[in-house]
C-alpha positions as CSV (number, residue, x, y, z in Angstrom):
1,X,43.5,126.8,-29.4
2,X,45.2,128.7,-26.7
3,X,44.4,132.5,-26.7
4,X,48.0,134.5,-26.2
5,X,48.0,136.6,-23.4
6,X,49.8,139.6,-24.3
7,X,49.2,141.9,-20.9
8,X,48.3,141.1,-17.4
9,X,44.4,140.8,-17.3
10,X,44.0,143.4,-14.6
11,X,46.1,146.1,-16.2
12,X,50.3,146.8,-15.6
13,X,51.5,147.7,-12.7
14,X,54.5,150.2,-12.2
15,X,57.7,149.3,-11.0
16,X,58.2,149.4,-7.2
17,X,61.7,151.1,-6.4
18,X,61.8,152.3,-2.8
19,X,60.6,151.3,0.3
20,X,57.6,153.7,0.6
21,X,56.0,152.0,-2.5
22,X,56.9,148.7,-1.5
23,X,54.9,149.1,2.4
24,X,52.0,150.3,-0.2
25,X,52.4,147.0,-2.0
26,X,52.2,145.1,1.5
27,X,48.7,147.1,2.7
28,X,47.5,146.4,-1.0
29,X,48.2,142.6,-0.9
30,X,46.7,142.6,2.9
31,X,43.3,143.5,1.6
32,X,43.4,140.6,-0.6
33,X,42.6,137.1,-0.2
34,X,43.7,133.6,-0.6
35,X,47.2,132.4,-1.9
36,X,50.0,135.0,-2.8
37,X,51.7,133.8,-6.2
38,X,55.4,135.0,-6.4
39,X,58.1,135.1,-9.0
40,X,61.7,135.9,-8.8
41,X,63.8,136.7,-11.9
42,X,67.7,136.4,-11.1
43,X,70.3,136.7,-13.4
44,X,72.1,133.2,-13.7
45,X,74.8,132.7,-16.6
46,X,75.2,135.9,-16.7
47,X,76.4,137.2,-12.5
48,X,78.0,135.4,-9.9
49,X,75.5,135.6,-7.1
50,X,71.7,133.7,-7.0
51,X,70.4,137.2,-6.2
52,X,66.4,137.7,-7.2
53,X,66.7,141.0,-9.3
54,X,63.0,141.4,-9.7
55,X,60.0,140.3,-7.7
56,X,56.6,139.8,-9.1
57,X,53.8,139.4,-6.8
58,X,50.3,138.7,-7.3
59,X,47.0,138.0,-4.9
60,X,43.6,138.2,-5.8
61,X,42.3,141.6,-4.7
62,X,45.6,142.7,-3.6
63,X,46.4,143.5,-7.2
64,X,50.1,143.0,-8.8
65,X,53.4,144.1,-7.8
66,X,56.6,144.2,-9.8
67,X,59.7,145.3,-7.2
68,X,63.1,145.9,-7.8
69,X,64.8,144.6,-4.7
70,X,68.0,146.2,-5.9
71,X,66.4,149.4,-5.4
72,X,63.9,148.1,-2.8
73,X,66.7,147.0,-0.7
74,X,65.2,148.1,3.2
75,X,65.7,144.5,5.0
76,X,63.4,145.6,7.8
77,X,60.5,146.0,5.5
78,X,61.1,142.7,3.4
79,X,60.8,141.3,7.0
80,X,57.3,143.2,7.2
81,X,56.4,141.5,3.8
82,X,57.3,138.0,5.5
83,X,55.4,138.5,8.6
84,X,52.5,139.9,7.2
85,X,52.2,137.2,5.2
86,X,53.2,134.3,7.6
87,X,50.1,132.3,7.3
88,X,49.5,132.7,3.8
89,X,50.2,129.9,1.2
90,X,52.8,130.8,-1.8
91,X,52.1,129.7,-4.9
92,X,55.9,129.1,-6.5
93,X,56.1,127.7,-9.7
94,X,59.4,125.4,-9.6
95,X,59.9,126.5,-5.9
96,X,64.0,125.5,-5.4
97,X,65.0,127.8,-7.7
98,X,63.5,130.9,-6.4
99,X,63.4,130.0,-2.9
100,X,67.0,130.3,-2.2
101,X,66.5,134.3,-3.6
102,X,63.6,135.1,-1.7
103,X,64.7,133.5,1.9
104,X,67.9,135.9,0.6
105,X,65.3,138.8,1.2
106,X,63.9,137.2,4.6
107,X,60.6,135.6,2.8
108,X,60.9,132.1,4.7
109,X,57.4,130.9,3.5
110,X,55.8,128.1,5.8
111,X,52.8,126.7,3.3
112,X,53.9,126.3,-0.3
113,X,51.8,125.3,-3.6
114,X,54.8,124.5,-6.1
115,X,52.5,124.2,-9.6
116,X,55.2,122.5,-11.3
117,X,55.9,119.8,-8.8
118,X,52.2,119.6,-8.8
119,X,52.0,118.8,-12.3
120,X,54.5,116.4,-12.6
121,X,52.5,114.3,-9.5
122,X,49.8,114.9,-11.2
123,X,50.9,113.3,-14.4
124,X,50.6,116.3,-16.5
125,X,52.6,115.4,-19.8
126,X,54.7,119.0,-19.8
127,X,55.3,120.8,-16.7
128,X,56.7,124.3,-17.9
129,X,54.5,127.4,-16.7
130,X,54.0,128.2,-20.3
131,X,52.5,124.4,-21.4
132,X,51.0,123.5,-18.1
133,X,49.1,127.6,-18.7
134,X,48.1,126.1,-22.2
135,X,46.8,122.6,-21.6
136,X,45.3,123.9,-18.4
137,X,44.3,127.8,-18.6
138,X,44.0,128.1,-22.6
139,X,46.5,131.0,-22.3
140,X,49.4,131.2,-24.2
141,X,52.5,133.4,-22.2
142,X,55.1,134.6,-24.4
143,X,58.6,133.6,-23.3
144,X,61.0,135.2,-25.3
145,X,62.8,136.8,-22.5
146,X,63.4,134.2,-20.4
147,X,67.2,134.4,-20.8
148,X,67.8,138.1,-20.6
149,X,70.0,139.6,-17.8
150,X,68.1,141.1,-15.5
151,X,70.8,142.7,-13.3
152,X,70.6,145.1,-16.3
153,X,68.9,148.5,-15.7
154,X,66.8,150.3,-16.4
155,X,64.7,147.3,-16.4
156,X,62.9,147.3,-20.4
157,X,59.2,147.4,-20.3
158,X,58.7,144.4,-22.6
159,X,60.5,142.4,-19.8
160,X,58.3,144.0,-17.5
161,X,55.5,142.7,-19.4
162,X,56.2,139.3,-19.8
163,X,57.9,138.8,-15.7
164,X,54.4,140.0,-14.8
165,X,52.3,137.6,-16.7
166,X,54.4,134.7,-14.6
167,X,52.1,135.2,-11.7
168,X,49.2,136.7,-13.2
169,X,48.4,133.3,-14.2
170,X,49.8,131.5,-10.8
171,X,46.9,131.2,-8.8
172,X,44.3,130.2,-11.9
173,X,47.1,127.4,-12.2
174,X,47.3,126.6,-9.3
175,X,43.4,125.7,-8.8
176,X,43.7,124.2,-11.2
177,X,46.2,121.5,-10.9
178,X,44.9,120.7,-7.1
179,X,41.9,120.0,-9.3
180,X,43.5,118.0,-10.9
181,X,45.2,116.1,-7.8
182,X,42.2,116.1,-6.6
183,X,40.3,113.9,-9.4
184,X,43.2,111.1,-8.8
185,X,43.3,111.3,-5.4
186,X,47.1,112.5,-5.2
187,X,46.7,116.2,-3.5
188,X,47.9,115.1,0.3
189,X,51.1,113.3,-1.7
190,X,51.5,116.5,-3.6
191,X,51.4,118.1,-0.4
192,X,53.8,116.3,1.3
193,X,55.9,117.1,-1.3
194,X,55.8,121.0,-0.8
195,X,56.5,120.1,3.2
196,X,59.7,118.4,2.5
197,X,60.8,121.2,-0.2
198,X,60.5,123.7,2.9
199,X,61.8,122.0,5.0
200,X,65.1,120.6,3.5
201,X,68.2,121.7,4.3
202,X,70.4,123.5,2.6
203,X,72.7,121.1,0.0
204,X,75.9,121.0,1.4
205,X,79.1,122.5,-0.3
206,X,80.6,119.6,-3.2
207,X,84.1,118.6,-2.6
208,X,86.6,119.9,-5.5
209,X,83.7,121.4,-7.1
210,X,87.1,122.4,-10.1
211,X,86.7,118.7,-11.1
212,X,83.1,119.1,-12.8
213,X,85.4,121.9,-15.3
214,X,84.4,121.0,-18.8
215,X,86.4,118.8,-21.0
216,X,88.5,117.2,-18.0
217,X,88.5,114.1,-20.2
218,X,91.5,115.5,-21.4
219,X,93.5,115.7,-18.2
220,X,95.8,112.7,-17.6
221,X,98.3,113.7,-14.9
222,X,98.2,115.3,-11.9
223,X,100.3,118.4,-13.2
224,X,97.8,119.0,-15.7
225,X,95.3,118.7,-12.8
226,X,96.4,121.0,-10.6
227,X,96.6,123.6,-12.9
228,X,92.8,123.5,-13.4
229,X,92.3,123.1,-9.8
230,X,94.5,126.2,-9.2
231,X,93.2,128.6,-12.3
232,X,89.7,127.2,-11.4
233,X,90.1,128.8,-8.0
234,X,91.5,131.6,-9.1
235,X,88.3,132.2,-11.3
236,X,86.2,131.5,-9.0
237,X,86.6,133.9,-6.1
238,X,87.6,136.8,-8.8
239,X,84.6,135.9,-10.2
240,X,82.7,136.4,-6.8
241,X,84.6,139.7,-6.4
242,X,82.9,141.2,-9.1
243,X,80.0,139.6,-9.1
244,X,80.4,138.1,-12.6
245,X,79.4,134.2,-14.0
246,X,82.8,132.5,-13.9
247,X,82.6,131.1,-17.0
248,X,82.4,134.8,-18.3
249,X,85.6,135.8,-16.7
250,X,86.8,133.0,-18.8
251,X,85.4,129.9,-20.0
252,X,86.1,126.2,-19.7
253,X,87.7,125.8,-22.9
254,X,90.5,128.3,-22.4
255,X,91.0,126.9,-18.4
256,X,91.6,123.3,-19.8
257,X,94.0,124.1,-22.8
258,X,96.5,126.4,-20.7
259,X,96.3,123.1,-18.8
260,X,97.2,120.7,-21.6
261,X,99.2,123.4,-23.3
262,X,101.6,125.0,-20.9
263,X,102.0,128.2,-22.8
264,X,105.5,129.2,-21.8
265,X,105.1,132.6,-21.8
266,X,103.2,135.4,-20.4
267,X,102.1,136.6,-23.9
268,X,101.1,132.8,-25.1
269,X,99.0,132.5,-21.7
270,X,97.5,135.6,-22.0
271,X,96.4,135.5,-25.5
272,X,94.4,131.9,-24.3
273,X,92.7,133.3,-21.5
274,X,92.2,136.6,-22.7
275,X,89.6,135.5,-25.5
276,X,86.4,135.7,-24.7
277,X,87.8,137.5,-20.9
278,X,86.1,140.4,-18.7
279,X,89.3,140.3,-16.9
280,X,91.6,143.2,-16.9
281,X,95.6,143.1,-17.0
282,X,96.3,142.5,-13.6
283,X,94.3,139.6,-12.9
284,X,95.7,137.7,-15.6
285,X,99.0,139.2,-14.4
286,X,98.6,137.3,-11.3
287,X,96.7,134.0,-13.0
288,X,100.1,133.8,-14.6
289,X,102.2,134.2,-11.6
290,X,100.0,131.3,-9.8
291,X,100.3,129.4,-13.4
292,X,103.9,129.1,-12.9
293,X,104.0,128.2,-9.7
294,X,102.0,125.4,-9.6
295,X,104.2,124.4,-11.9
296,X,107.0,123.9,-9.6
297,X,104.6,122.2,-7.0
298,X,105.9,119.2,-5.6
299,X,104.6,115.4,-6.3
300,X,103.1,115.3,-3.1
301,X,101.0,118.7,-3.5
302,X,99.4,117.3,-6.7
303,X,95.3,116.6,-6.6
304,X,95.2,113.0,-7.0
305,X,93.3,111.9,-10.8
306,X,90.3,110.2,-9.0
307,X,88.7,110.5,-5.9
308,X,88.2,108.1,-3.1
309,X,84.8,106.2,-3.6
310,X,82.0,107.0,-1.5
311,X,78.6,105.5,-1.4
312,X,77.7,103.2,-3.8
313,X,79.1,102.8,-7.0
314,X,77.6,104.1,-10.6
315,X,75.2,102.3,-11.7
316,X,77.3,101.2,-14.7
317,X,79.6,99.4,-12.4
318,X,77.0,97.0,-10.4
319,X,77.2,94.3,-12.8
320,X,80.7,94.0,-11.8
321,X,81.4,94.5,-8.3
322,X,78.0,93.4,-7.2
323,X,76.2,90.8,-9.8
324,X,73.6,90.0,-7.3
325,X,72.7,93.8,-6.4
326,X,72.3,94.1,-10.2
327,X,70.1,92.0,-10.6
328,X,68.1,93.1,-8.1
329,X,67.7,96.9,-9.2
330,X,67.4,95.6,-13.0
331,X,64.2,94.2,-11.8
332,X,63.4,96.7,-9.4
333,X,63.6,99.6,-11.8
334,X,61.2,97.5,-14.0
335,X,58.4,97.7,-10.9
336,X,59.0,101.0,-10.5
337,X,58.5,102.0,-14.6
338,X,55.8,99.6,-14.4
339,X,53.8,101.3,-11.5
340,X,54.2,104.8,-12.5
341,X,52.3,103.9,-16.1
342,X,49.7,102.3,-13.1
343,X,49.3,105.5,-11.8
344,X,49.8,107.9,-14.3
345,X,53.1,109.6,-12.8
346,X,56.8,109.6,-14.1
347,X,58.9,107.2,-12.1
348,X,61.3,109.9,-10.6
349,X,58.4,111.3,-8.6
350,X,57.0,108.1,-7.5
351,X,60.3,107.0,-6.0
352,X,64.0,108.4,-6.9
353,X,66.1,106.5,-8.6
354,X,68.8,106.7,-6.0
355,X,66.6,105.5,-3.3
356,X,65.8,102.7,-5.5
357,X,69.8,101.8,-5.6
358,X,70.1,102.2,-2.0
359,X,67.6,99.6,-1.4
360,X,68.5,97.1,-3.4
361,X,72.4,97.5,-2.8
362,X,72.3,95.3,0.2
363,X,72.0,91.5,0.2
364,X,68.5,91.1,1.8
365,X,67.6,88.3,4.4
366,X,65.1,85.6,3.0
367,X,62.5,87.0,5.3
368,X,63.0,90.8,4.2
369,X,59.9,92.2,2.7
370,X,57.8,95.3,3.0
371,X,59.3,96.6,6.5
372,X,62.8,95.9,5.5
373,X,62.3,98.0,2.2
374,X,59.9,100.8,3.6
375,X,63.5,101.3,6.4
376,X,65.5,101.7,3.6
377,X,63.5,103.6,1.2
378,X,63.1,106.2,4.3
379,X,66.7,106.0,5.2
380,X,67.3,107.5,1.6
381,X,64.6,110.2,2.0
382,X,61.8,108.8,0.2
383,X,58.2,110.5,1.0
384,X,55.6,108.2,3.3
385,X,53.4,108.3,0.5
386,X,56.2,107.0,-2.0
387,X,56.8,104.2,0.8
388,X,53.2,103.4,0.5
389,X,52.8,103.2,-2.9
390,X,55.8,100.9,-4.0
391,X,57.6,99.7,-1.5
392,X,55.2,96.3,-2.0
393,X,56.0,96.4,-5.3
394,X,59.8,95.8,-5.1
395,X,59.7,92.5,-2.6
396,X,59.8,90.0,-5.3
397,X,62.6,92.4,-7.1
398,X,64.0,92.2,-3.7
399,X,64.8,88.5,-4.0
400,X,65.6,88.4,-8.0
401,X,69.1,86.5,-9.0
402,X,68.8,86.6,-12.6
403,X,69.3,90.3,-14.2
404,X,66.8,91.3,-16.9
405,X,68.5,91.7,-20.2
406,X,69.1,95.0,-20.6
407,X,66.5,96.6,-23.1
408,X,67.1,96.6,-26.9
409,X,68.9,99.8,-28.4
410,X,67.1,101.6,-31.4
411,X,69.9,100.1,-33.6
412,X,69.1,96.3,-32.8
413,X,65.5,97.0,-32.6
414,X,65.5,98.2,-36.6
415,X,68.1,94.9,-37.2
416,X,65.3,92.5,-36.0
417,X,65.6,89.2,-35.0
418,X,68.1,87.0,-36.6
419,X,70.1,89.9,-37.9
420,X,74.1,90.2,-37.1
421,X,75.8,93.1,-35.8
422,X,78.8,91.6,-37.6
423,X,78.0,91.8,-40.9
């Protein structure tokens, strides 16, 4: 039974607010030793920017630090902090989310322990901080403010409390699952793994990001489009202007029927947009004013409905355009499932599923085997340990003709054999 852990174990720390306390923090964390656990709380859903809005830091006998960097804001001395700690290993749990916020600050870490990536190698069943600290530490964290804004201040103390816990139990976790990578003999894949997270490079920018807008099933012309594309834009940089979640300026559902419904008037439109809005007047004023003038756009200023294709196709469509590609991956994706439950991992972190389509895309050469697929499992950014431990196992899928039938849905399973669906 999992004992709740209510305060950090070596007592609460006060909030660091300006830059004299935070160079105290830095000489306190110096004197310690070993990994430095970090936590960033930003306020997603809820503002604009990907902004850490509290830092939590914990080392072993450099005690634990709660910092406002809103407050904390000196850039020359969040420089200090990274130098200091150059060498040091950060314990991240979940590292892509927070790293983004604290390379924001100028914390480039060079050695990372991600626990969560860890546990999923691993094979650890659930991979949250909170489970992995129960099946692992026999702690229980409380997590009932996980979805709080935290660009809010004054900060509350019970958030306080429970952003602090996050790291007090970082490093305990984090010996603990290199224990267990250890035990299976998967800590230097795990640690190729926290490599290639530092080293990646920043996702590029998606093209006509408006067309991911909720509900654009309902769009059918390119009229109808453009107005989204146009009010989505709109939204957007007001949105970055005051620093706001765009879908709290207004939401999805309002964008999409203006679109469909072409109020005719200023009052119609802004009673749409308007109701669930942070917007004052005169933005909708001028959301109006570029309403009605896209409009009047011209046939050849329209966004077309679909985009040109590139890279491969979804999967959905491989029976189709390639029957002898979908074959292939049916029984490729089979190997993979079947060598993860070998060795105890889920199949995403053994080998992606899109480097699994990439290699078995192409029409292979009779004589194609390991070398061919290890090319073009690295070509798609698979790990050298991933090559190592599948690419083997997808030679004979390699050569397959035949698809495997696709697996039995819940409602023909219960049916049985012999049953018809046309009854």
């Amino acid at each position: 039974m999992a004992e709740p852990l209510l305060t950090p174990r070596n007592g609460m720390p006060s909030l660091i607010e300006d830059d004299i306390a935070l160079r105290l923090a830095i000489e306190e964390l110096a004197q310690g030793e070993g990994p430095i656990a970090v936590d960033a709380e930003r306020a997603s859903g809820f503002r604009y920017s990907q902004r850490a809005y509290l830092i939590q830091i914990f080392r072993r006998n450099g005690g634990l630090h709660l910092i406002d960097p809103i407050a904390a804001n000196n850039s020359a001395t969040w420089s200090l902090m990274d130098q200091t700690f150059k060498e040091c290993e950060w314990v991240i749990h979940a590292s892509t989310q927070d790293l983004p916020c604290l390379r924001e600050l100028g914390i480039h870490p060079t050695q990372l322990f991600d626990t969560e990536l860890g546990g999923r190698i691993a094979g650890c069943e659930r991979v949250g901080l909170g489970a992995l600290s129960e099946s692992l530490l026999e702690l229980q964290l409380a997590k009932e403010h996980s979805a709080v804004d935290w660009s809010l201040r004054p900060l509350k103390d019970e958030w306080l409390t429970y952003a602090a816990l996050d790291v007090d139990v970082l490093i305990d976790l984090r010996d603990e699952v290199e224990k267990l990578l250890e035990a299976r003999g998967y800590l230097e894949y795990a640690r190729e793994d926290f490599a290639a997270i530092l080293s990646a490079p920043a996702h590029p920018s998606k093209r006509d990001p408006w067309r991911k807008t909720s509900g654009m099933h309902k769009i059918k012309d390119r009229m109808t489009l453009a107005i989204v594309r146009e009010l989505w834009s709109a939204r957007d940089r007001y949105a970055h202007s005051v620093d706001i979640a765009p879908g709290r300026i207004f939401n999805d559902d309002a964008l999409v029927e203006i679109a469909t419904k072409r109020p005719l008037t200023f009052d119609l439109f802004k009673k749409i947009i308007t109701r669930r809005s942070r917007a004052n007047d005169q933005p909708v004023a001028e959301w109006f004013d570029l309403y009605r003038r896209t409009l009047e756009l011209p046939k050849d200023e329209l966004p077309e409905l679909r985009l040109p294709a590139t890279g491969l196709p979804p999967q959905k469509l491989w029976r189709d355009r390639n029957p002898q590609g979908y074959a292939r991956l049916t029984h490729a994706r089979a190997a993979v499932v079947e060598r993860a439950q070998e060795l105890g991992m889920p199949a995403e972190n053994l080998i992606s599923p899109d480097a699994v389509r990439q290699a078995m895309w192409h029409n292979p050469k009779p004589d194609d085997g390991v070398e061919y697929l290890a090319d073009k499992l690295r070509d798609a950014g698979a790990r050298s340990w991933q090559i190592e431990l599948i690419a083997s196992h997808l030679v004979t899928p390699l050569h397959e003709t035949v698809p495997l039938p696709p697996p039995p849905t819940p409602e023909s399973a219960e049916a049985g054999p012999g049953s018809s669906s046309e009854e």
